[in-house]
C-alpha positions in Angstrom: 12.6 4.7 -33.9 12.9 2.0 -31.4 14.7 4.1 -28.8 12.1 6.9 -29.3 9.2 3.9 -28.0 11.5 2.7 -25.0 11.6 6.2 -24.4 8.3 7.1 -24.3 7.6 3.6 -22.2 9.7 4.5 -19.7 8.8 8.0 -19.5 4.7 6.6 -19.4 6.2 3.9 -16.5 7.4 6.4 -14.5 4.5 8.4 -14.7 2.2 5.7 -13.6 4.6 4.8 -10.7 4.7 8.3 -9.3 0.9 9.2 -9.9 0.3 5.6 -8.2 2.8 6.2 -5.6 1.6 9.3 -4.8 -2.2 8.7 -4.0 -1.5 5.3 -2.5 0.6 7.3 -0.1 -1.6 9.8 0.6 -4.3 6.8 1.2 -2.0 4.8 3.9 -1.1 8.1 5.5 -4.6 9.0 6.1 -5.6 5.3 7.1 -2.2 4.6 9.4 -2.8 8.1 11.1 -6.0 7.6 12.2 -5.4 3.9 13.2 -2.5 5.6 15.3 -5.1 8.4 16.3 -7.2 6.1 17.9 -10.5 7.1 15.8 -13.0 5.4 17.1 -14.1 4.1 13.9 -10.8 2.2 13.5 -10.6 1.2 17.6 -14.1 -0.4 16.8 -13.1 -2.0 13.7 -10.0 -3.8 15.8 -12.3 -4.6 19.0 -14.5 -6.7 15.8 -11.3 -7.9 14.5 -10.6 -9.9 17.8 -6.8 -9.4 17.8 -6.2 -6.5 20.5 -6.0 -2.4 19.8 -2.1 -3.8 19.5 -2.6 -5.0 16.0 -4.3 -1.6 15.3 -0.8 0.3 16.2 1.1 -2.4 14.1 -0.8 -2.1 11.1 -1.2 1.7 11.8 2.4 2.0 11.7 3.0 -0.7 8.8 0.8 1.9 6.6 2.2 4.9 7.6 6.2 3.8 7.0 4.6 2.1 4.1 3.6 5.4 3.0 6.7 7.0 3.4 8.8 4.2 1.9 6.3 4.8 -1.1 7.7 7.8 -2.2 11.2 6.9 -1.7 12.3 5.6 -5.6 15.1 3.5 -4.4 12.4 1.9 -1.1 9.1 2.0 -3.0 9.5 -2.1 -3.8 10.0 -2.8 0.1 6.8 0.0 1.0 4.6 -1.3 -1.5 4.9 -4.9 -0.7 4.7 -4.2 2.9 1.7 -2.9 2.2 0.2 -5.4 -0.5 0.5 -7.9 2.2 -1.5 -5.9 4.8 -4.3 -5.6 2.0 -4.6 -9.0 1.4 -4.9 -8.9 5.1 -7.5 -6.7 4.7 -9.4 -8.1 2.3 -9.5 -11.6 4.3 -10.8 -9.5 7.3 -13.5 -8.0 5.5 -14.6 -10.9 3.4 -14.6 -13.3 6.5 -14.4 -11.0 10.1 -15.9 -7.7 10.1 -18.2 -7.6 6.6 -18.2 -4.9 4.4 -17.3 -4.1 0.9 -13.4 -5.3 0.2 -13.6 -3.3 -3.2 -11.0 -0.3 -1.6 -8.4 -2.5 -0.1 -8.4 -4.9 -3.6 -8.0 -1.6 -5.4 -5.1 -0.7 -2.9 -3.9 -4.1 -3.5 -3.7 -3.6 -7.2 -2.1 -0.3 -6.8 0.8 -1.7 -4.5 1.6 -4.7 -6.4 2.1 -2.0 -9.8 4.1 -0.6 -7.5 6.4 -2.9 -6.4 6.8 -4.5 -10.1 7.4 -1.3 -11.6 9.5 -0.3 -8.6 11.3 -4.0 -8.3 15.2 -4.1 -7.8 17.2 -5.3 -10.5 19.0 -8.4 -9.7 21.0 -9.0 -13.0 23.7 -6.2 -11.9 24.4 -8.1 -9.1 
């Protein structure tokens, strides 16, 4: 009976991880690529931002390898706190430089953080 429930955990865990991983990657793909782009939505949103269209590249770039890295089992913990740190970037930019709602990047944050718990390495084989 008890390895039947770590079972099914697991088998729920994964689940989670890869439907997560999945739509957060597809979200940072879309964002990164049209920060790379140079949409003028996002070249605006940098010009607000104060710190150069080079900051636009670098976080493009963060959330498109980000992205990538998500759906990579054995790199998702290094992708997904990559990117949980450019969220809480985010969300300091919209709360105190550009306005806005925050409410999609603390989602993303949320999302990314699952991520990398459920994705952490395990130290104790070391």
């Amino acid at each position: 009976m008890a390895t039947t429930t770590i079972t099914r955990t697991r088998g729920a865990a994964t689940a989670v991880v890869w439907t997560l991983s999945i739509l957060c990657a597809a979200m940072f793909l879309f964002a990164g690529g049209s920060k790379l782009a140079g949409q003028a939505e996002m070249v605006q949103v940098y010009e607000t931002i104060g710190l150069g269209q080079w900051f636009r590249y670098l976080t493009g770039i963060i959330e498109v390898t980000g992205a990538a890295l998500l759906l990579v089992p054995s790199l998702a913990f290094y992708g997904a706190a990559a990117l949980a740190v450019t969220m809480v970037g985010a969300i300091i930019a919209h709360l105190f430089v550009i306005g806005g709602n925050p409410l999609v990047p603390i989602v993303l944050l949320a999302a990314t953080s699952t991520i990398a718990y459920l994705r952490r390495p395990d130290l104790s084989n070391s």
